[in-house]
PLY file of the C-alpha trace (Angstrom):
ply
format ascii 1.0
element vertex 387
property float x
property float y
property float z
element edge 386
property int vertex1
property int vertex2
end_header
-39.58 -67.57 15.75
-37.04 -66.88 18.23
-35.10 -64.34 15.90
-38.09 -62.61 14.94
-39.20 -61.92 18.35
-35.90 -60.94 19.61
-35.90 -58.12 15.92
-39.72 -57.34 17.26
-38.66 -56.06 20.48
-35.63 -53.97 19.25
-34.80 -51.52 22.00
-36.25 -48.00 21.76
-33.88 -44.59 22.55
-35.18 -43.53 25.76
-37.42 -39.89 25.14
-35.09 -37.80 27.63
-32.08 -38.75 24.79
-34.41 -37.96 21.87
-35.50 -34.89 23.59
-31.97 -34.23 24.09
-30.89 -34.68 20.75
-33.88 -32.59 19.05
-33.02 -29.58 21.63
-29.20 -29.54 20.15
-30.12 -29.75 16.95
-32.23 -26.65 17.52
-29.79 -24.34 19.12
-26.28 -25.56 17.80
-26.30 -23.18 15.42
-26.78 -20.02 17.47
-24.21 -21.63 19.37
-21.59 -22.37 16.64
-22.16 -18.46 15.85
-21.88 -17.30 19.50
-18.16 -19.32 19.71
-17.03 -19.13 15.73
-18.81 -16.04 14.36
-19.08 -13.26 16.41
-15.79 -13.48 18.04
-13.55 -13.55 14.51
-15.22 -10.16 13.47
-13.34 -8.61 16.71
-10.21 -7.64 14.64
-12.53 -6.57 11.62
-14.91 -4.56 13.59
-11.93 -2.68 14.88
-10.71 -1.53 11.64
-13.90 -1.15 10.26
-14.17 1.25 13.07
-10.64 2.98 12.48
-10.83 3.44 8.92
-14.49 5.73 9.36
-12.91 7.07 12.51
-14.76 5.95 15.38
-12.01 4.20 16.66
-9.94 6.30 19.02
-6.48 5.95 20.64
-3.62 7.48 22.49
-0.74 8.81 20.50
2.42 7.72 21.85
6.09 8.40 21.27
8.92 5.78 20.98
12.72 6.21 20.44
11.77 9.71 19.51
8.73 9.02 16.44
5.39 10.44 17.03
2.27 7.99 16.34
-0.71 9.10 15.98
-2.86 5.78 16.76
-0.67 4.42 19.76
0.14 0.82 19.64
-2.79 0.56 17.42
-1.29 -0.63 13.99
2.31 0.25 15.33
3.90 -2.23 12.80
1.68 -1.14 9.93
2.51 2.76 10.05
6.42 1.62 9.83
5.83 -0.88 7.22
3.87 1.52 4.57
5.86 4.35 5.38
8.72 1.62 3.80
6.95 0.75 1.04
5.37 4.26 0.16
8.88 5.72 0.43
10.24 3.07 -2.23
6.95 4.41 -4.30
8.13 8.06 -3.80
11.81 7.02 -4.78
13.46 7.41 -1.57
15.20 4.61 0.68
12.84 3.01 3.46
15.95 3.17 5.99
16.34 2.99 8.86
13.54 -0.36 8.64
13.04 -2.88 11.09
12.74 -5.52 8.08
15.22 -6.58 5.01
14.81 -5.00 1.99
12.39 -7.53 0.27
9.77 -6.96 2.92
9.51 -3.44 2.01
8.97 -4.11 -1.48
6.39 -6.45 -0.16
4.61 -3.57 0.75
4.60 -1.17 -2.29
1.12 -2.20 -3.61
-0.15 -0.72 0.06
2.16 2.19 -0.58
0.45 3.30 -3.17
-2.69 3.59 -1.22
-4.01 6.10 0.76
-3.32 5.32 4.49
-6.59 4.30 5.19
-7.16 2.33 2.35
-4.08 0.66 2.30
-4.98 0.05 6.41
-8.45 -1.96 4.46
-6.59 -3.53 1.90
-3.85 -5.00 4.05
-6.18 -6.41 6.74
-8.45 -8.14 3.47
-4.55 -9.00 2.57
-3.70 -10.81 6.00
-7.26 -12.13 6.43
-7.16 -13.90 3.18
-3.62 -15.39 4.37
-4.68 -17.04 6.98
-8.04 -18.11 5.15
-5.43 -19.96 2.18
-2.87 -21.35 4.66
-5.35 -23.63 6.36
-7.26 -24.26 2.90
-4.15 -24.94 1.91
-3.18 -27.37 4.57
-6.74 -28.87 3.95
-8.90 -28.23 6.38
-12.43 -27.64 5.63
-14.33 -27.26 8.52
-15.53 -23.43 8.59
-15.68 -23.60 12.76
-11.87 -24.44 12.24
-11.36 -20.92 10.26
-13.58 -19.17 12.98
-11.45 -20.62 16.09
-8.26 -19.28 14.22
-9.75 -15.77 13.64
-11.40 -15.07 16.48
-7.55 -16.05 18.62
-5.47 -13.42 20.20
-2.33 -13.91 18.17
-4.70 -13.37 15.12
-6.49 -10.48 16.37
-3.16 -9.12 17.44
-1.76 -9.55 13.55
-4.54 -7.44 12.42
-4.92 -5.28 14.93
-0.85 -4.26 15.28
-0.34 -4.39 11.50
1.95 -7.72 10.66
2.57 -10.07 8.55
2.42 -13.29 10.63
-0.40 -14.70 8.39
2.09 -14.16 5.45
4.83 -16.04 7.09
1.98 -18.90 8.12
1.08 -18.69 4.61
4.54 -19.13 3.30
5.24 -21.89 5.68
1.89 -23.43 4.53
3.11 -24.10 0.95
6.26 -24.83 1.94
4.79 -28.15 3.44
2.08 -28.75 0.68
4.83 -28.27 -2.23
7.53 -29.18 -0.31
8.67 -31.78 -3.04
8.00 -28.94 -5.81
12.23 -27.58 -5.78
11.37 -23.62 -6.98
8.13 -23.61 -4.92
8.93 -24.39 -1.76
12.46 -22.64 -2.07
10.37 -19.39 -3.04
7.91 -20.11 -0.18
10.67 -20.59 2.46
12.64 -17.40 0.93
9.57 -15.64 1.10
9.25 -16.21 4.99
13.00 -15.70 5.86
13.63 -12.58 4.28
10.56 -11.14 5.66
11.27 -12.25 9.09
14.60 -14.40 9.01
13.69 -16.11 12.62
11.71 -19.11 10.06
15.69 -19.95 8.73
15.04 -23.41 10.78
12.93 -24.53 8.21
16.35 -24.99 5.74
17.57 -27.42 8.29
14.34 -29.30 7.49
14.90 -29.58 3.69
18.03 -31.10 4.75
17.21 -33.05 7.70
14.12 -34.85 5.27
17.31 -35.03 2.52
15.78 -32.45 0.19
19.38 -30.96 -0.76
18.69 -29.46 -4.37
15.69 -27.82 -2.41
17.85 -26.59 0.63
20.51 -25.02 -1.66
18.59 -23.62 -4.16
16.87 -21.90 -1.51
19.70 -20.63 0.35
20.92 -18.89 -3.27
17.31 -17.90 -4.06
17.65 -16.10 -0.71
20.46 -14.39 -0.95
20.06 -13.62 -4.96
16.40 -12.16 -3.49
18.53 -9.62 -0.42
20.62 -8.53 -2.60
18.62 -8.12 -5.91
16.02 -5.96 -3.82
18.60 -3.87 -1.28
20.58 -3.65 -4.88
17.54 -2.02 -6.69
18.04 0.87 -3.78
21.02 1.25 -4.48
21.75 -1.04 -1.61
21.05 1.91 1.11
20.97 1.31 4.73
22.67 -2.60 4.40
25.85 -0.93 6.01
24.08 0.42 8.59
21.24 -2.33 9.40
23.18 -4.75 11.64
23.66 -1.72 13.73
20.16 -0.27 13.68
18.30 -3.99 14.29
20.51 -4.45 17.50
19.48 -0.85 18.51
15.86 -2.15 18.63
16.32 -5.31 19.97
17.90 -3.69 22.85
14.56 -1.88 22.98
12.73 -4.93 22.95
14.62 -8.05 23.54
13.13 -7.97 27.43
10.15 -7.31 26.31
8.55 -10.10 24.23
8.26 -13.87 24.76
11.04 -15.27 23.72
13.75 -17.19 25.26
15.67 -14.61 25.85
13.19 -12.60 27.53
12.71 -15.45 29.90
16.29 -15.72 30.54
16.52 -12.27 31.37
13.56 -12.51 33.85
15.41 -14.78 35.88
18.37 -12.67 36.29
20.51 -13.73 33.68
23.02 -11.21 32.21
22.62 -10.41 28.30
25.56 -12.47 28.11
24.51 -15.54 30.14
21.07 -15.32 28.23
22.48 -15.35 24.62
24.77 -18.58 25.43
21.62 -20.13 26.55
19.88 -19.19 23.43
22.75 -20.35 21.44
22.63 -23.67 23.56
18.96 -24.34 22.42
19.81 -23.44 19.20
22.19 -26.36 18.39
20.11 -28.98 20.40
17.28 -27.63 17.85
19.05 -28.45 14.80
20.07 -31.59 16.25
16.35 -32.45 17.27
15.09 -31.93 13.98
17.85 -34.05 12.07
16.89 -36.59 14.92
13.45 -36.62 13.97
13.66 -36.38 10.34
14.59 -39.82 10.90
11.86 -41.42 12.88
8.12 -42.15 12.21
6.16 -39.55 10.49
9.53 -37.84 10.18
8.42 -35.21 7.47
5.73 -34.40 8.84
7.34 -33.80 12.54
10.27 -32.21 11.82
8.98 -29.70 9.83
7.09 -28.99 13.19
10.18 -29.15 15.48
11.62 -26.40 12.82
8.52 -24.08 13.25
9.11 -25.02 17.11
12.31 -23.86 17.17
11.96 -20.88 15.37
9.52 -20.07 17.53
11.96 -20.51 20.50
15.20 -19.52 19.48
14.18 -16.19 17.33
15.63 -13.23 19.74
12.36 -11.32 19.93
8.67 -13.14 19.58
5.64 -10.93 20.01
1.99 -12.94 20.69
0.91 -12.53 16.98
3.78 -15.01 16.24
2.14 -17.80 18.02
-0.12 -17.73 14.14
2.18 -20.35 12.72
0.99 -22.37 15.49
-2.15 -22.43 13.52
0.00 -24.32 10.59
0.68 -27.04 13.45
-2.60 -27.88 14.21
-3.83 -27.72 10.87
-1.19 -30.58 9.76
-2.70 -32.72 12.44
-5.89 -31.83 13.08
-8.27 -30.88 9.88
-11.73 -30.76 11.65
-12.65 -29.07 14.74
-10.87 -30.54 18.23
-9.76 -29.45 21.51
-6.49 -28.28 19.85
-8.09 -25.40 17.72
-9.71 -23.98 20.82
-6.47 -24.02 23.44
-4.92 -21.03 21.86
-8.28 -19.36 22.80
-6.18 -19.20 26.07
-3.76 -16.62 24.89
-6.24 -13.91 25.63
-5.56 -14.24 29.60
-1.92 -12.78 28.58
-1.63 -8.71 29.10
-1.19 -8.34 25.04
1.82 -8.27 22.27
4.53 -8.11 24.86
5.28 -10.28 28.14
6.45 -6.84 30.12
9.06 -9.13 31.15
7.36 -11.37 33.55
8.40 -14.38 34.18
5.13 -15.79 35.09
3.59 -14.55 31.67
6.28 -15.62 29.47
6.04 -19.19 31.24
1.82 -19.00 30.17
2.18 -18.34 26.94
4.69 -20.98 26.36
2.21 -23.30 28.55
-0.78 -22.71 26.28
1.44 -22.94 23.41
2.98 -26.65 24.39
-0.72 -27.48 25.44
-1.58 -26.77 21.79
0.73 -28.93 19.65
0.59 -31.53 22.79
-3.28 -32.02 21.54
-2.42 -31.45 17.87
0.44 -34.27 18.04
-1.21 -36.80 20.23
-5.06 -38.02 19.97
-7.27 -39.19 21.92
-7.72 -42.92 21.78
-10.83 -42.70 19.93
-9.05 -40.46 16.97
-6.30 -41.18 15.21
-4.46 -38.66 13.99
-5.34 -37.45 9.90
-2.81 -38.27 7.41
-0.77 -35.52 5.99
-1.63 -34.20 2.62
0.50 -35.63 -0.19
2.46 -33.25 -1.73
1.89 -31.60 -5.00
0 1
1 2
2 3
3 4
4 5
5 6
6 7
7 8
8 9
9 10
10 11
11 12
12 13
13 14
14 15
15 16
16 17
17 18
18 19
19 20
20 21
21 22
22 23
23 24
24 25
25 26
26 27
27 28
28 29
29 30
30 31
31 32
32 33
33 34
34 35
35 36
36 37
37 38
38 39
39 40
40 41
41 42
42 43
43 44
44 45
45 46
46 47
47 48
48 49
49 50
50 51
51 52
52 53
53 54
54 55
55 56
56 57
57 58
58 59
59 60
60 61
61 62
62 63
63 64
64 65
65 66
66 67
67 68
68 69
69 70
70 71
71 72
72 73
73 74
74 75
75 76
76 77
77 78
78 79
79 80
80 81
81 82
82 83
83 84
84 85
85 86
86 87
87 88
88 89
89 90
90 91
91 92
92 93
93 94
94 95
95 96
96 97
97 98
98 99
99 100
100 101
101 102
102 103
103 104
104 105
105 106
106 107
107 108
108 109
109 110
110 111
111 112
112 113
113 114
114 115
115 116
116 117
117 118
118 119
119 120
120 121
121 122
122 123
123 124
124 125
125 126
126 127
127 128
128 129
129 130
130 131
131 132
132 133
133 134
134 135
135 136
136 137
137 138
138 139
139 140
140 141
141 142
142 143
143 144
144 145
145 146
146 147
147 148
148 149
149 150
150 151
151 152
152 153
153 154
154 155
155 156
156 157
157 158
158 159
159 160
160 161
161 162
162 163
163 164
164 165
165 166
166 167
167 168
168 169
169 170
170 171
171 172
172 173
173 174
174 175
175 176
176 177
177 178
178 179
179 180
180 181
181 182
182 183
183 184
184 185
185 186
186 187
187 188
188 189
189 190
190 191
191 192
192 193
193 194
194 195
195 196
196 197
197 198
198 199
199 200
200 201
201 202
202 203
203 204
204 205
205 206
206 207
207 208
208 209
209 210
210 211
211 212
212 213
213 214
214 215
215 216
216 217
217 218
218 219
219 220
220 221
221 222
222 223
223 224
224 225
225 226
226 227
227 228
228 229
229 230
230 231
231 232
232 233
233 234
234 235
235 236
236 237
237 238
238 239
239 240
240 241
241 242
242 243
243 244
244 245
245 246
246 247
247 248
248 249
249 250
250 251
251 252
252 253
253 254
254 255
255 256
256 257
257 258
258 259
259 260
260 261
261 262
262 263
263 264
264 265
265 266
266 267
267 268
268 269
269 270
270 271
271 272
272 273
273 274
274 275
275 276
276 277
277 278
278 279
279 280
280 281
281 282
282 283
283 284
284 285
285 286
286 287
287 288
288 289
289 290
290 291
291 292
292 293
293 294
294 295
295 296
296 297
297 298
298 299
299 300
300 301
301 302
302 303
303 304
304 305
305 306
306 307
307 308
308 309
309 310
310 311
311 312
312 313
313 314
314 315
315 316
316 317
317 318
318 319
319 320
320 321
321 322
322 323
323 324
324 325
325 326
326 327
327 328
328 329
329 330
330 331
331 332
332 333
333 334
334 335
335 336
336 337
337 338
338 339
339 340
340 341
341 342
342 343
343 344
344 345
345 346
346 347
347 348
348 349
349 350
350 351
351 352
352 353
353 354
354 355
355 356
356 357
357 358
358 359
359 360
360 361
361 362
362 363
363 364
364 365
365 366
366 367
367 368
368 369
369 370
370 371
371 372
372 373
373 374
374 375
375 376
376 377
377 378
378 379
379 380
380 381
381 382
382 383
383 384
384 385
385 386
């Protein structure tokens, strides 16, 4: 008698809760589209807008070229020019990028300008879309957070290929016990943008050494094969050229360096500092290769300290930050929607302040510090197993 009275009087959620409840149902999903929608068509809308010219700009000049659409697509114009010139049968040099990157971009040299500007922001969209299916997350507010970010928005809106390098990275984790896949993935990232070499020192701080050197051969078998198919033009003169633009930029961006520099280092003083965090890098990720969840985190650390050893980093960089999260964090969470916090930043470059160098690197800490550590009521997900 006594149990059945005690089940007859169950309690009964109070009607301000149920009210509650009933309300949220009803207008989550205007709100899910107000936060994950609207904001990741900013970067589409804008070249949307470009390519049936309402989209107007300044033209600028810098170290002596013309172009046309300012800082708008900056990285783009240089990077079809490469690839339509290999089209056209005539070297890309001077390029900012190794030879393989320009051959990267011959299918958009084929194109029009303004259809290869389309088909190369589909191409970077659908990067970023694969690394985090990749990486397996499923949630669609996830893929919204990531496109609607500044360092995304930036990727599409200078022209990069960040989201390739994410990508790269991406299935470089997932296949990382697959030898030829992840040494093409990690090639693939390197000799586009060679700051991502800290990912070798991962194959051989997690002990994959048929992976590390077959990469490092598949890397330079790839320079060489493509600057050879040129007729290796411009290799002589590249070293030269690249530290003619980095003395263009080096104070400008986010990197070490730059921060360095801001303080009142020399050039000098600032590249034995870089060179200092470069060594206690390599060492950190050997170190953690051998703890807990030592795959897993030192393939972080090497994205880390990429990140903060590469001589110039511009904000669309801070993408592969993205791949960090995703590793730890496969649904929606606080860590998705820090880097939301990059838009308070004046854009691409730090103008070499100090105090916005030290921001960016703040919201980016803040980032993998919520990715890497849960709350006590989540544990962090499991890492995919590798395929």
């Amino acid at each position: 008698m006594g149990h059945t009275a005690q089940g007859a009087h169950a309690p009964v959620e109070p009607q301000p809760a149920r009210w509650r409840g009933r309300f949220w149902a009803e207008v989550k999903p205007f709100v899910e589209i107000g936060l994950f929608v609207l904001p990741a068509l900013l970067g589409p809308a804008a070249i949307a807008a470009y390519v049936v010219g309402k989209y107007h700009v300044t033209p600028f000049k810098l170290d002596g070229k013309y172009f046309p659409d300012g800082g708008f697509l900056f990285d783009l114009h240089v990077m079809w020019k490469a690839g339509h010139d290999i089209v056209t049968g005539h070297s890309p040099y001077p390029f900012v990028y190794p030879a393989p990157a320009a051959f990267l971009m011959v299918p958009f040299g084929l194109l029009p300008w303004k259809v290869a500007v389309a088909a190369f922001s589909l191409f970077v969209t659908g990067a970023l879309f694969l690394t985090l299916r990749l990486l397996g997350v499923r949630d669609w507010r996830c893929y919204g957070a990531a496109c609607a970010s500044a360092p995304f928005v930036g990727t599409i809106a200078v022209g990069t290929l960040s989201a390739f390098l994410a990508l790269c990275a991406a299935l470089a984790w997932r296949y990382r016990d697959r030898r030829w896949i992840v040494a093409i993935a990690i090639v693939g990232a390197v000799a586009t943008k060679i700051f991502l070499w800290p990912l070798v020192v991962w194959l051989v701080a997690t002990r994959r050494f048929r992976s590390a050197a077959t990469t490092v051969l598949l890397g330079i078998a790839t320079v060489f094969g493509f600057w050879g198919a040129i007729g290796f033009s411009g290799l002589t003169g590249y070293v030269h050229f690249m530290r003619h633009v980095a003395g263009l930029e080096l104070g400008r961006s986010y990197s070490s360096f730059a921060f360095f520099s801001s303080l009142g280092a020399s050039d000098g003083s600032a590249r034995l500092a870089v060179v200092a965090l470069t060594l206690i890098g390599i060492v950190a990720i050997l170190a953690i290769a051998r703890g807990a969840d030592g795959d897993r985190r030192s393939f972080v650390a090497a994205i880390a300290v990429a990140l903060l050893v590469s001589p110039i980093v511009w904000l669309h960089y801070m993408i592969l930050l993205y791949v960090v999260v995703a590793l730890y964090r496969r649904r929606l969470s606080v860590a998705w929607l820090i880097p939301s916090l990059y838009w308070i930043l004046p854009g691409e470059d730090s103008h070499g302040s100090t105090a916005v160098i030290v921001r960016m690197w703040l919201v980016t800490g803040l980032t993998v510090v919520f990715a890497l550590f849960p709350s006590r009521r989540r544990a962090p997900q499991p890492a995919l197993a590798s395929r």
